[in-house]
N, C-alpha and C positions, 0 to 999 in steps of 0.2 A: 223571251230575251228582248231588251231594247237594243232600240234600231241603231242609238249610237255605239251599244255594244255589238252587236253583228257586225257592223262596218269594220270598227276598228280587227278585230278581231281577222276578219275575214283579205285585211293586206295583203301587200305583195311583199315575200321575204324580201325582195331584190329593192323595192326602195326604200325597205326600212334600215338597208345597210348606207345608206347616204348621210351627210349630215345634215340636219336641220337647222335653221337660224333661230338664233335666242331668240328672238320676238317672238315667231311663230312656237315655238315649242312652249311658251310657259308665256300670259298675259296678268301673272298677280302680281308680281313684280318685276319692277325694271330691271337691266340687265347691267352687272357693274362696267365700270369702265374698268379700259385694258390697263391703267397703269393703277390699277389699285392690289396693294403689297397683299400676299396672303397673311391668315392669322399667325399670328404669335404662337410658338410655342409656349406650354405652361412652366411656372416657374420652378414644378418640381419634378419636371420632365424636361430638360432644356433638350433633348432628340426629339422627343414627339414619337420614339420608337418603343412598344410594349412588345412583350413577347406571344402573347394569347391572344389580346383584345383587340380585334378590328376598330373598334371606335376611336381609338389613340392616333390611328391614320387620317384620321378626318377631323374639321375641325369646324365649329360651331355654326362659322357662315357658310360652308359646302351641304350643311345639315340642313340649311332651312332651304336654299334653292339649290337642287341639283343640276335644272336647265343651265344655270350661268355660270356651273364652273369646268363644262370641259363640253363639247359637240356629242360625243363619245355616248356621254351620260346622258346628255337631252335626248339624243335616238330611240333611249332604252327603253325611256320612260313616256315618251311624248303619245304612244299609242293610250298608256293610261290617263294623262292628265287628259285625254281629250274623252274620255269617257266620265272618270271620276270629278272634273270638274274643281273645284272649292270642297269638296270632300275628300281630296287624295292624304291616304295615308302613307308616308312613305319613310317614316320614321323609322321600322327595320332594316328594313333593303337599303334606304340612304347610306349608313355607314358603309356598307361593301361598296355600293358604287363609288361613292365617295375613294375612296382608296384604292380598286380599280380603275377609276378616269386616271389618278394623276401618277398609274404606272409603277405605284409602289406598296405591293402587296407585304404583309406582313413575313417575315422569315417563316421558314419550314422550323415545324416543332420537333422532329428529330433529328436535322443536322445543323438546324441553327444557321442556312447558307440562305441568303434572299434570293425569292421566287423570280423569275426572271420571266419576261411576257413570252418568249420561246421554248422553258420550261414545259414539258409533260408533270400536268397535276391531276391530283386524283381532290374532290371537296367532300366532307361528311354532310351527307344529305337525311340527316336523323333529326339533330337538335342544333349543332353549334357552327357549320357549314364551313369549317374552319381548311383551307386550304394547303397542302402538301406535295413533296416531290414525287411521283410515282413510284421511281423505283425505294423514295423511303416506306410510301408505306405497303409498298409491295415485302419489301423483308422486315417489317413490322409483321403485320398478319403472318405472317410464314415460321417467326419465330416464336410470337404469342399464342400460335394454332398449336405449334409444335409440343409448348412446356407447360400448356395448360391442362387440366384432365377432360375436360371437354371441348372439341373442335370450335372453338370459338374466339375471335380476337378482335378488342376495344379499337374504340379512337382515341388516340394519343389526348385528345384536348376534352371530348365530354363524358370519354370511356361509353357508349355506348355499344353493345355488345353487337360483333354481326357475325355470321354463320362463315365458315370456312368456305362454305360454297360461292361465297359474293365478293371473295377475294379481288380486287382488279386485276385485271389482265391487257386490259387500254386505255389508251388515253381520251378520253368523252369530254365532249363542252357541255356548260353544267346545265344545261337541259337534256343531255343521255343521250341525245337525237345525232349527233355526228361524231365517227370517231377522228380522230387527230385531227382536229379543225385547224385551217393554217393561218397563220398572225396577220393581222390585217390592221392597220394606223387606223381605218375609221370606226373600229369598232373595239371595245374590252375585251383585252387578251382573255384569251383560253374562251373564248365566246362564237358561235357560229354565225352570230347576227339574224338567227330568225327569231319568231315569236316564241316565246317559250313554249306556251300550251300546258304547261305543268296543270293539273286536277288541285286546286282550292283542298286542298284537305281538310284544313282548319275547320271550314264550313258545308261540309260533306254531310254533317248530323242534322244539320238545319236545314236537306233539302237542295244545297246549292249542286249545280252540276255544270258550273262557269270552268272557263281556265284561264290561268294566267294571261296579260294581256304584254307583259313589258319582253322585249327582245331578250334572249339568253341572258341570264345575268347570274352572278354569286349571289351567295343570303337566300334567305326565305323570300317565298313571293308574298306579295302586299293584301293587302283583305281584298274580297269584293266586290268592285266600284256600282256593279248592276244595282238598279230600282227595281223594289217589290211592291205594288200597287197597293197589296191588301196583306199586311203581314200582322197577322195575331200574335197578341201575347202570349203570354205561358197558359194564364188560365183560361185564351179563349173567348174573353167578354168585351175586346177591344180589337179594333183593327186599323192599321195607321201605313202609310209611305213611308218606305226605310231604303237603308242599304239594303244586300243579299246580305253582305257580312254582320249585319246587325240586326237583321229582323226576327232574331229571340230576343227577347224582351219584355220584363218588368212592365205590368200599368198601372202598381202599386195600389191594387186594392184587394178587395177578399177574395182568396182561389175562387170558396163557394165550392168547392167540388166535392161532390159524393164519396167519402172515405170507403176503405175496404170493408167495415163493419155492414155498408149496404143501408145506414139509420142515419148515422149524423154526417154532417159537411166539412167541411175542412175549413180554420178559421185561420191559418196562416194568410200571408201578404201574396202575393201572385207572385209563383215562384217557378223556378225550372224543375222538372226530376219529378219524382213519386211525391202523394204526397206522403207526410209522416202518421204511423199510426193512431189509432184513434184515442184521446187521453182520458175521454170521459170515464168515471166510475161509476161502479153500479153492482146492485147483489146478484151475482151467477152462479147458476148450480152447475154441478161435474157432468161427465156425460152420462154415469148412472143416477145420477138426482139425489143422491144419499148427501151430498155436501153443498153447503152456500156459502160462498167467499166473496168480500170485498174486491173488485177485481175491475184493472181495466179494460173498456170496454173492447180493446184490439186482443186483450188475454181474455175473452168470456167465455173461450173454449177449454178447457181444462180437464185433466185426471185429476183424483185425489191418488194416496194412499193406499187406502182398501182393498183387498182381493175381492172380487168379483162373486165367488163361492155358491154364485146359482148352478142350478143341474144343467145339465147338455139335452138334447133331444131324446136320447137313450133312457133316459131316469135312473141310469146305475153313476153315473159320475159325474163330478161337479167342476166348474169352469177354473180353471187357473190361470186365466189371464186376470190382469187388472182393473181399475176403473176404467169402463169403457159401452159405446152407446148402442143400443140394439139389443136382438137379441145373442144368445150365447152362442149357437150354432150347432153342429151334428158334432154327436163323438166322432177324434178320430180314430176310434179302434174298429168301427165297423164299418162294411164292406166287407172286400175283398181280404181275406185272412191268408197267409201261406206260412209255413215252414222258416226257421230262420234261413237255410238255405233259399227260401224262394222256387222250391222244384210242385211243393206240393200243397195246391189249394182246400179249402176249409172255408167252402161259400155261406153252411150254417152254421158258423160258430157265430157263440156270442160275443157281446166286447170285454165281460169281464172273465174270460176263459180264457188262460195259457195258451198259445198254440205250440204244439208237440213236436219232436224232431221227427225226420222223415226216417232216419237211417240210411242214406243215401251221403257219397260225397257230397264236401261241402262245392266244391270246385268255383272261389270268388277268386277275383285276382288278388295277389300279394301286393305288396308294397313296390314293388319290385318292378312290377306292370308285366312280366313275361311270363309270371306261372301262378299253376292258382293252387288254391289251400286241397291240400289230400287230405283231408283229417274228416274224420264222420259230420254230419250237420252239426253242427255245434249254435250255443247261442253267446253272444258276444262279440268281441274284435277276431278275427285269425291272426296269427304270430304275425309278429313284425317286422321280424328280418327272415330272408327267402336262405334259408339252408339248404339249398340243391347244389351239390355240387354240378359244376359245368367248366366247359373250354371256354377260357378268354382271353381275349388280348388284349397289350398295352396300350398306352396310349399313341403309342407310337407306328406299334406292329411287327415291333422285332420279337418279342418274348410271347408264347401260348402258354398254358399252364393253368392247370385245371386247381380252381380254387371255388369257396363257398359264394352261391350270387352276389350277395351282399358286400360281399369282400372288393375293392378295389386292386387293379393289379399292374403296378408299375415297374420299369426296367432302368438297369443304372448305368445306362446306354445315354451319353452325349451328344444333344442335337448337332451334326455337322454343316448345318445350313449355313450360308452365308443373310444375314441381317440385312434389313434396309438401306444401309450404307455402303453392301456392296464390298467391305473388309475386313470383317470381324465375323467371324463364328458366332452362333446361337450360344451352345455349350451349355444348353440346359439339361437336364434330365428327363429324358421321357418325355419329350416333345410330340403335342400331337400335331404339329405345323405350323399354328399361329404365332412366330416369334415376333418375341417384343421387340421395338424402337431401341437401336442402339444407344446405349448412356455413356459413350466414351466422349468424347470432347473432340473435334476435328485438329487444329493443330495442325493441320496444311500450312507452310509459308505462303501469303499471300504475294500480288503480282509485282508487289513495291518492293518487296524484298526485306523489308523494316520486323512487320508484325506477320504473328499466325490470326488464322481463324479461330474465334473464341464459340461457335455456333457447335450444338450437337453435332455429333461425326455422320456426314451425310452425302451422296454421290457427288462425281464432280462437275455435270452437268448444272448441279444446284450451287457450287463452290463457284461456280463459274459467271455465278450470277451475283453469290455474296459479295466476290473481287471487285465486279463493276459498282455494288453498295457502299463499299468501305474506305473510298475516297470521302465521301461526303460525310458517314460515320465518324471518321477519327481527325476531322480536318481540326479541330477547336483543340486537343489532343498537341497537334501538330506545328500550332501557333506558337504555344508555348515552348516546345522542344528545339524548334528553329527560327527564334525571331530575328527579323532582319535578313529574311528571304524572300526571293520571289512566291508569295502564297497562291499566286493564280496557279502555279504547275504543280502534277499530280506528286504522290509520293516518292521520292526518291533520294538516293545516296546522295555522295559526296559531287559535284560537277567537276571533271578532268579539268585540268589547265590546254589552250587551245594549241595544236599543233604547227608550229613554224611553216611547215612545208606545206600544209592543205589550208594554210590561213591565208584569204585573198585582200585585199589591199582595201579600206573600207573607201568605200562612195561616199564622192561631198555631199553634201547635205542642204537643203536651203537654211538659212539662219534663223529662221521663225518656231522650225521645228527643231525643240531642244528636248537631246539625248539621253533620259533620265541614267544610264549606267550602259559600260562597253564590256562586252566578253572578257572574263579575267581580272575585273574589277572589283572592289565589294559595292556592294549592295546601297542604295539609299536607303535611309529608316521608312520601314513600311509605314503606310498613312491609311491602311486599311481599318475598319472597326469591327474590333470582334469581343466575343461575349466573354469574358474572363470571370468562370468559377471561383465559390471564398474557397478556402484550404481543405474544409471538409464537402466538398462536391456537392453541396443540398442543391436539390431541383427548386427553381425559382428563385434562386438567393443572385444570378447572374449578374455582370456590369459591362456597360458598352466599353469598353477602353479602346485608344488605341493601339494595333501590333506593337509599335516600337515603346511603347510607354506602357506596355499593360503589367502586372502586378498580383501575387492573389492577396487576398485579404480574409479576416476572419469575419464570420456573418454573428447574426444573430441567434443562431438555432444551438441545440446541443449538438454533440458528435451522432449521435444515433448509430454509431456502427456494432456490428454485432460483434460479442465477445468471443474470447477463444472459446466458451462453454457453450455456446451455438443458442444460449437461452435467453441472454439478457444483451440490451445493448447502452452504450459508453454514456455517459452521464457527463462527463466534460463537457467544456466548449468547444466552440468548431476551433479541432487543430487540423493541420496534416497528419494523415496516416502517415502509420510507419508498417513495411512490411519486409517480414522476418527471412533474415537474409537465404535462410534452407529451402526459402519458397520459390520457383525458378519464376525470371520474371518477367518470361513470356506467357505466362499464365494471367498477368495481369493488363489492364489496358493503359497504352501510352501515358497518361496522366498518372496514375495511381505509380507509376514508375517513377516519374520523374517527383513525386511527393515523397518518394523512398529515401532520393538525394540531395534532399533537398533540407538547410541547416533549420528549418522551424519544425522538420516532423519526428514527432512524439507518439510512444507507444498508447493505446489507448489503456483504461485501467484495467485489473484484475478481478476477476469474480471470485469472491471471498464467502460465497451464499453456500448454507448446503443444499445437499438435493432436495428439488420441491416436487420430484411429479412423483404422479400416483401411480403405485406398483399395480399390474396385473400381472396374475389376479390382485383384488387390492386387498390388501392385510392393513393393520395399523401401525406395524414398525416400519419407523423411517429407513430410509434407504442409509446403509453408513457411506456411501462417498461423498465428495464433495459434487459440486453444480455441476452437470454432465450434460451430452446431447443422447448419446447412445439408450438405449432401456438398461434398466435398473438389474442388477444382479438378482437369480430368485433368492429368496428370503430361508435364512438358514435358522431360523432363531426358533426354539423348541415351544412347541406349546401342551401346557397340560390341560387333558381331558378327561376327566374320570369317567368312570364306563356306567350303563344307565342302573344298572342296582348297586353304584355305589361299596364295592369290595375292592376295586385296586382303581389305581390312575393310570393313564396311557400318556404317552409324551411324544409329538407327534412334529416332525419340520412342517413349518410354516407355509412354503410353497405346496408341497405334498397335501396338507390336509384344507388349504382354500379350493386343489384343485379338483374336490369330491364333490360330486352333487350332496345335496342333502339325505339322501336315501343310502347313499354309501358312507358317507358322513355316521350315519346312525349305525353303519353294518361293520365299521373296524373300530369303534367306541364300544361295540358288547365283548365282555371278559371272556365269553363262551363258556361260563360256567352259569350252575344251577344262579336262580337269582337273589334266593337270602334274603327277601324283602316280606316283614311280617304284615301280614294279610289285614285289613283293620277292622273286619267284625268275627274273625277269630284266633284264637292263640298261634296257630299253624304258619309257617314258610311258604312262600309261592315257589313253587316247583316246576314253573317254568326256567327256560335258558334265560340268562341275562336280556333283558328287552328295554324298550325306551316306553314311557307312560304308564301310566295306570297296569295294574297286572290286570290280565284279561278273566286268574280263577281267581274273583273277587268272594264272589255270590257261589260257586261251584267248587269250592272244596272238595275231594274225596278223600283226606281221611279217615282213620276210624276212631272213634273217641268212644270213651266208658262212661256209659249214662246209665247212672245210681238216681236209687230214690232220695229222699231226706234222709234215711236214716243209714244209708248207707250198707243195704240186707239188699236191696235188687241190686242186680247188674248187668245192662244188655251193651252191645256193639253197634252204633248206630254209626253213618257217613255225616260228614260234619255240616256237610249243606241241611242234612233235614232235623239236623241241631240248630243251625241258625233258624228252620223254616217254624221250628215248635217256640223257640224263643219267642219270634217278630209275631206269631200268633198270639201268646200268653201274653205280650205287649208289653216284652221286656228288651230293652237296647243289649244287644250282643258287646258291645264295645262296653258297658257297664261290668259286665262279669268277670270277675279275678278269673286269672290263669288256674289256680289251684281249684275253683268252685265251678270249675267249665265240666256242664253236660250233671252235674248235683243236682238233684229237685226235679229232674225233668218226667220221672220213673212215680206213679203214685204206688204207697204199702199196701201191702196187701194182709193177708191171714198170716205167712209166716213170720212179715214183722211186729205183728202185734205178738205172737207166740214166743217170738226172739225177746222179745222186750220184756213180758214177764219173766221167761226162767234169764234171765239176767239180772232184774229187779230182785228175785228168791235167791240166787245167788251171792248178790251182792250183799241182801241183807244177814245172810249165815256168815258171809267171810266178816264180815263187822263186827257180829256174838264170837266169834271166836279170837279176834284179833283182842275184844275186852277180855276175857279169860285170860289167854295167856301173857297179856298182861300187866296183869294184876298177880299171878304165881313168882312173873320175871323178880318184881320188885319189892316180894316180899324172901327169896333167897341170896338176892345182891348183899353182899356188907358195909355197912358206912363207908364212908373215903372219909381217910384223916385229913386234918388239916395240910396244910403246907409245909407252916412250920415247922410241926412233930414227924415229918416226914424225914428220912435219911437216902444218903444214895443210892438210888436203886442202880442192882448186879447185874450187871449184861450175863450170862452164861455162854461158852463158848462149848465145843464139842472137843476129844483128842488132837482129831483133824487138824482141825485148824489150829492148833495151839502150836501143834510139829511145822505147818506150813510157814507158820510168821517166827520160825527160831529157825528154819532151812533159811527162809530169806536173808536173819540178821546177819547168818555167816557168809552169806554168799557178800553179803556187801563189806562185811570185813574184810574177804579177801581181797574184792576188786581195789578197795582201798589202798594196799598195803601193794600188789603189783603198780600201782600209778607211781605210789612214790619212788619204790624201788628205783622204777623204769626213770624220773627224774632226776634221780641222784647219777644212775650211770651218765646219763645225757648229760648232765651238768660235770662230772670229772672228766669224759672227753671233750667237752669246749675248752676244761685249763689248759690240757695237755695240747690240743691244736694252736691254741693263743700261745704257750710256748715255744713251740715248733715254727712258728712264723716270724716270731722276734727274735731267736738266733740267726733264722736264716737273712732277716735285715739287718744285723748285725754284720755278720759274714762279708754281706755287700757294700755294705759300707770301708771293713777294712780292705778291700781288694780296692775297690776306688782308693785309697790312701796312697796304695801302694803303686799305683798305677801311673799318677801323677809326675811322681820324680822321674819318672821316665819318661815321659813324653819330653818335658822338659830340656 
C-alpha cells in the first residue's frame, strides 16, 4: 500500500468531522466567490425536482468541484483528493454529495414526503443507493414479503431482490458502522462523519483489498486512488504504473496464449477472460478411428454414429455402447451372480446363463418403504401399491381406521385453530397443523378514524405499526380530499369551534411577526407543493402543483385497468375510474374514492371477447361462455369413438374421456365382443375379444379347413396355420387364394383318383351311347306340329268337380247381389219417411210461433 494511502487512511475520525478550508481541500481549482448565484434550473424542469434521479438535485458546477460548494462536502472527500490527486474519479458519488451538502435530498419514493436531515432513512446498498423513510420501507418489505410466494422483497426504485431476513430493523449511517447517528451542521445528514472503510468491491477481482477512503457518504464509493507499480495486462506480456482500479488492462497486442487444444495460440488482441476456442480446421478421426470429419480444432474430440459392436472380455457378448475410445471393458454379467431376490449366490455361473429363483420369499421393500414383497422370488418389478391392510391415522389424529397402505386417510373434521392473525379459524379439513396465512383483509378502522386497514388481516401488535405507516401512506390521498388545510397535521375529522369559556385572551404580539390564521378562522390557500396524479393514477405520470391550485389531468398512457373479466385491461385513455356503487368504499383507497365522485369519471369498457383459455384437461371445443376469470366449466360435448374392430361406435363426454390415460382410453373403446376382423393371409375371423392394433392370431390360426386334392377325391382336416405353412413353402401368397379354392390342390392323387377317373370316364361315355339312342326312337314317334295358322282353339278340359264348384259360386253371387239391393231399397224408403217426419214437425213450429205472437202483443 502507498504511504500516502496508509496516512490518509489511517486518520483520526474526530478531525475529519471539522471543516476544512476550500483552499486546502482542493488545489485544481479556485474557489468561487461567495456572491456567485447557483446554476439555473433547466428549462424543462423549472423545480429542478425529479422523482427517482439523484442527479436532478445537483447541477453541473457542484459536478465538477465538490470542494467549493459546501465545507460539508470538502470534509468527505478531502481524504481522497489527497491521495487520488489529478486522477480523482468522483463523477458517481458527486451527484449524492452534491444533493446531500445542500440538505435537499430527493423525496421518499413511497410517500412522496421530503427526506428531512432528522429523518430515519434506510439507502439500497445493491445498485441504485437510492434513499427512503424507514418506517416506508419497513412496511414495504413486510407487505411484498407477505404477498409474494417466496420470502422476498424489492427496492421500490431498482427492484432488487433481498431476502426477508435483511428486512431493516434500524436506522444505520450509510456506512452500517453506527446505529442512529445523530445530526450534526458539520457534517452530511444521516452520516457518522467517520471514514467509511467500505471494501472496493468493484475491484475485488483484480486483486484490490483497499477500502474506501471518503468519510460516511450516500452513492457508491469511488474507484481506487492507490498506485500499482507493476500491473500486467490481460495477456501478461506488459507491465506498466496504474491505478488499483484500473490495473486490468488491454496492451492491445496478440494474447499469444496457448489455447486449450495444447497445439495452437490464441490470435485474438490482449483481452480479459478465457481465451475463445480453438477455430482452426483440420481432419479428425472419432474415438473409435472408424470416421474422419472436417472439424474444428476445439471439436477434434468426437463420437460418430456407429454402435461400437466389439466383444466384451467374456467372447459371449458384444459392446452396446457407442463411438468411443479404448477398450470395451469386462461383461457385466459376470461376477458375482445371485437370485433375483438377491438371498442366493451362483459364484460359477456363466454370463450367458439365466440365473434361477431360489424359492424363498422375495422380502424387498415396497413402494411404500414399510413392508416388503411376500410373494415367492420372482423376477421383475414387485406390485406397486402395498395392499396390507393396516391402522392409520389422519392427518390430523382424530380418525383411526384400518384401511389398505396405499390408501390415504383423511377426516371431515374442521381445523379449529386460530391462524396467524390471531381471529379467524383455520376451518380446513383435516388439518395436519401447518395452517395457511389468513386471506381475509384486516379492515381495522385506523387511529385517524377516516380509513380502514387495506393490508392482509394480521395481529395487532403489527396493525400497530401499520397506523404509525399510514400517515405518510395516504398523505397525497389527502391533499386532494381537503385542500385548503393545515397539511402539516396528522389525519383527522372535522376541528370544533373554540370554546368561550376555556378561550384565554390572545397575547400581543410583536409587529414583525405576522399571524398567518387565528383559531376558528379559515384557512390561507396552502402554498405547499405536492405531487398531483393524471386521472388514471399511472406510476410516474406525477406533477409538482401547488395545494391550493392543484388539478388532476389526463396523462399520456392508456387506462390499463383491469376489466370486470379479470383478463384483459381498459384500452381507453387515461380517464377516472368509476367504481360500482354495490362496492363498499372503504374497500378502496382515499383517491380512487374521491375519482368515484368526481364529474370526469367514466366506466372503463366492456369485454366483449370470448373465452380464450385453455381447458384442462385440454380438449379442442371452445369454452361456450363469454371472457371469464374463474376455470372453464368441464366440457360436455359428446365425442364419438369407434371401438378397435370397428362393429359399433362409442360416444363418450369430453371431460370424461380426456381424463383417461391412454391405456384406459384403449380399455372403454373395446365393444367386448368377439373381434370380426378378417385375418389377411387367411379366409377366417380373428377370434380374439375386440383389441386395438394388429390382431395378435395373425400367423396362428387354429381353425380347421378341408384340404382336397385337385381333383377333389382326397379329403383331410388340417389347422389353418400349417395351410398357410404348406402354401409359403410351395411359394404361393395366401392372400392370392380365392376363399372358395382355400386348402384345393394342397392333397397330391393318389391310386384311387386315378381309378375315380376312369370308371367316370366309362361311365360317362355309356350315358352318351344311350342318350343317342333314345334320342333318335323320341323323334321318330313325335307327330308333326301344324302350322299356326291351321291350328284352331285348343279345349281346356275341366273335371265334374270343378264345373259344380264355379256354378255353386255363380249362385252364391247372385244372391249376395240381390240381399245389397234389397237392403238399399229398404234404407232408401226409411230416409223419405224420416225426411217427412221432420218437415211436419217444422211445420208444427212454425204455426205455434204464429199463434204465439198475438199474444204477447
Amino acid at each position: 500500500m502507498p504511504s500516502s494511502y496508509a496516512a490518509a487512511a489511517s486518520g483520526s475520525p474526530s478531525s475529519s468531522r471539522k471543516p476544512i478550508p476550500v483552499a486546502a481541500a482542493s488545489t485544481r481549482q479556485p474557489a468561487p466567490s461567495p456572491a456567485a448565484a447557483p446554476a439555473a434550473p433547466s428549462p424543462s424542469n423549472p423545480s429542478g425536482i425529479s422523482d427517482s434521479d439523484p442527479s436532478s438535485y445537483s447541477s453541473s458546477g457542484e459536478e465538477t468541484d465538490l470542494t467549493s460548494s459546501d465545507p460539508a462536502a470538502a470534509s468527505v472527500v478531502s481524504s481522497y483528493l489527497s491521495v487520488a490527486g489529478d486522477g480523482a474519479d468522483l463523477s458517481k458519488v458527486g451527484i449524492f454529495l452534491s444533493s446531500a451538502a445542500r440538505r435537499r435530498s430527493p423525496p421518499c419514493l413511497i410517500c412522496f414526503d421530503p427526506i428531512r436531515p432528522s429523518d430515519p432513512v434506510w439507502s439500497c446498498s445493491a445498485s441504485c443507493f437510492a434513499a427512503l423513510h424507514l418506517h416506508c420501507i419497513q412496511s414495504w418489505a413486510h407487505q411484498s414479503a407477505s404477498a409474494a410466494p417466496s420470502p422476498t422483497w424489492g427496492c421500490p426504485k431498482c427492484r432488487f431482490p433481498y431476502p426477508k431476513s435483511e428486512t431493516p430493523t434500524s436506522y444505520l449511517c450509510f456506512c452500517s458502522k453506527t446505529v442512529d447517528p445523530a445530526p450534526d451542521p458539520w457534517i452530511l445528514p444521516h452520516s457518522c462523519g467517520d471514514i467509511c472503510g467500505r471494501h472496493l468491491n468493484a475491484n475485488r477481482d483484480s486483486g484490490c483489498e483497499h477500502t474506501c477512503l471518503l468519510l460516511c457518504h450516500p452513492g457508491p464509493c469511488p474507484p481506487c486512488p492507490a498506485i500499482v507499480p507493476n500491473a500486467r495486462c490481460f495477456c501478461g506480456s506488459r507491465r506498466e504504473t496504474r491505478r488499483c482500479s484500473h490495473q486490468r488492462y488491454s496492451c492491445l497486442g496478440k494474447c499469444n496464449k496457448r489455447l486449450g487444444c495444447g497445439i495452437h495460440r490464441c490470435p485474438v488482441d490482449c483481452h480479459d477472460g478465457p481465451c475463445p476456442p480453438c477455430a482452426v480446421l483440420g481432419n479428425h478421426k472419432c474415438e473409435c478411428g472408424e470416421t474422419m470429419e472436417e472439424r474444428l480444432c476445439s471439436e477434434r474430440v468426437f463420437q460418430c454414429k456407429r454402435e461400437c459392436g466389439g466383444m466384451l472380455e467374456c467372447g459371449k457378448h458384444s459392446c452396446e455402447r457407442g463411438c468411443h475410445a479404448g477398450k470395451c471393458g469386462e461383461c457385466p454379467l459376470q461376477g458375482r451372480r445371485t437370485c433375483p431376490c438377491g438371498k442366493k449366490d451362483y459364484p460359477s455361473l456363466d454370463c450367458d446363463a439365466e440365473a434361477s429363483t431360489c424359492g424363498s420369499t422375495c422380502e424387498k421393500v415396497l413402494g411404500c418403504g414399510r413392508h416388503k414383497c411376500h410373494e415367492r422370488c420372482h423376477r421383475g418389478l414387485c406390485v406397486e401399491t402395498c395392499r396390507l391392510v393396516i391402522t392409520k391415522s389422519c392427518r390430523c389424529g382424530c380418525l383411526k381406521k384400518e384401511v389398505p397402505c396405499y390408501q390415504e386417510l383423511t377426516c371431515e373434521r374442521k381445523c379449529p385453530r386460530m391462524r396467524n392473525c390471531g381471529r379467524h379459524a383455520c376451518r380446513r379439513r383435516c388439518c395436519p397443523g401447518d395452517c395457511a396465512p389468513c386471506p381475509e383483509v384486516c379492515d381495522k378502522r385506523l387511529r385517524c378514524g377516516n380509513h380502514k386497514c387495506a393490508s392482509p388481516c394480521h395481529r395487532f401488535l403489527v396493525g400497530l405499526r401499520r397506523i404509525r405507516n399510514h400517515r405518510n401512506a395516504q398523505k397525497s390521498a389527502i391533499q386532494l380530499a381537503f385542500a385548503g388545510t393545515n397539511l402539516n397535521a396528522g389525519c383527522h375529522g372535522p376541528i370544533a369551534p373554540p370554546n368561550p369559556e376555556f378561550t384565554l385572551k390572545p397575547i400581543k404580539r410583536k409587529k414583525e411577526k405576522h399571524i398567518d390564521c387565528t383559531p376558528g378562522t379559515p384557512c390561507p390557500p396552502c402554498q405547499e407543493v405536492v405531487l398531483v396524479p393524471c386521472f388514471g393514477q399511472h406510476l410516474g405520470q406525477e406533477r409538482a402543483i401547488l395545494c391550493s391550485k392543484k388539478r388532476q389531468f389526463p396523462c399520456q398512457n392508456l387506462c390499463g385497468n383491469p376489466l370486470d373479466c379479470g383478463n384483459h385491461y381498459c384500452t381507453k385513455a387515461c380517464h377516472v375510474l368509476q367504481i360500482p356503487l354495490s362496492q363498499p368504499e372503504g374497500d378502496q383507497s382515499a383517491i380512487q374514492s374521491l375519482a368515484s365522485a368526481s364529474a370526469f369519471a367514466e366506466p372503463c369498457e366492456e369485454c366483449d371477447l370470448p373465452c380464450q383459455r385453455v381447458r384442462e384437461p385440454s380438449c379442442s371445443h371452445p369454452c361456450p361462455l363469454p371472457c371469464h376469470l374463474d376455470d372453464c366449466p368441464p366440457c360436455k360435448v359428446l365425442v364419438k369413438r369407434p371401438c378397435h374392430c370397428g362393429a359399433m361406435v362409442h360416444a363418450f363426454e369430453c371431460m370424461y374421456y380426456n381424463n383417461l390415460n391412454a391405456k384406459e382410453q384403449q380399455k372403454v373403446r373395446s365393444c367386448g365382443g368377439p373381434c370380426h376382423r378378417k385375418l389377411p393371409n387367411c379366409p377366417h375371423l380373428c377370434s380374439e375379444i375386440c383389441h386395438p392394433g394388429q390382431c395378435p392370431s395373425v400367423d396362428q390360426c387354429m381353425k380347421k379347413v378341408n384340404v382336397r386334392c385337385a381333383c377333389n377325391t382326397l379329403k383331410k382336416e388340417w389347422i389353418c396355420q400349417d395351410v398357410l405353412k404348406e402354401y409359403r413353402r410351395s411359394g404361393c401368397d395366401p392372400k392370392q387364394i380365392p376363399k372358395n379354392q382355400y386348402g384345393i390342390g394342397l392333397l397330391a392323387c393318389g391310386e384311387d383318383c386315378m381309378k375315380k377317373v376312369r370308371a367316370a370316364e366309362s361311365e360317362l361315355h355309356l350315358r352318351k351311347t344311350q342318350e343317342i339312342k333314345s334320342s333318335v326312337v323320341e323323334v321318330e314317334n313325335v307327330p308333326k306340329r301344324k302350322k299356326r295358322r291351321n291350328r284352331g282353339p285348343e279345349r281346356v278340359e275341366s273335371s265334374k268337380f270343378q264345373e259344380i264348384k264355379a256354378f255353386a259360386l255363380k249362385c252364391l253371387l247372385v244372391i249376395f247381389l240381390f240381399i245389397v239391393v234389397v237392403a238399399g231399397l229398404y234404407l232408401l224408403w226409411k230416409g223419405v219417411y224420416w225426411l217427412s217426419d221432420w218437415m211436419n214437425e217444422m211445420e208444427e213450429q212454425r204455426v205455434r210461433q204464429r199463434h204465439l205472437k198475438p199474444g204477447r202483443m
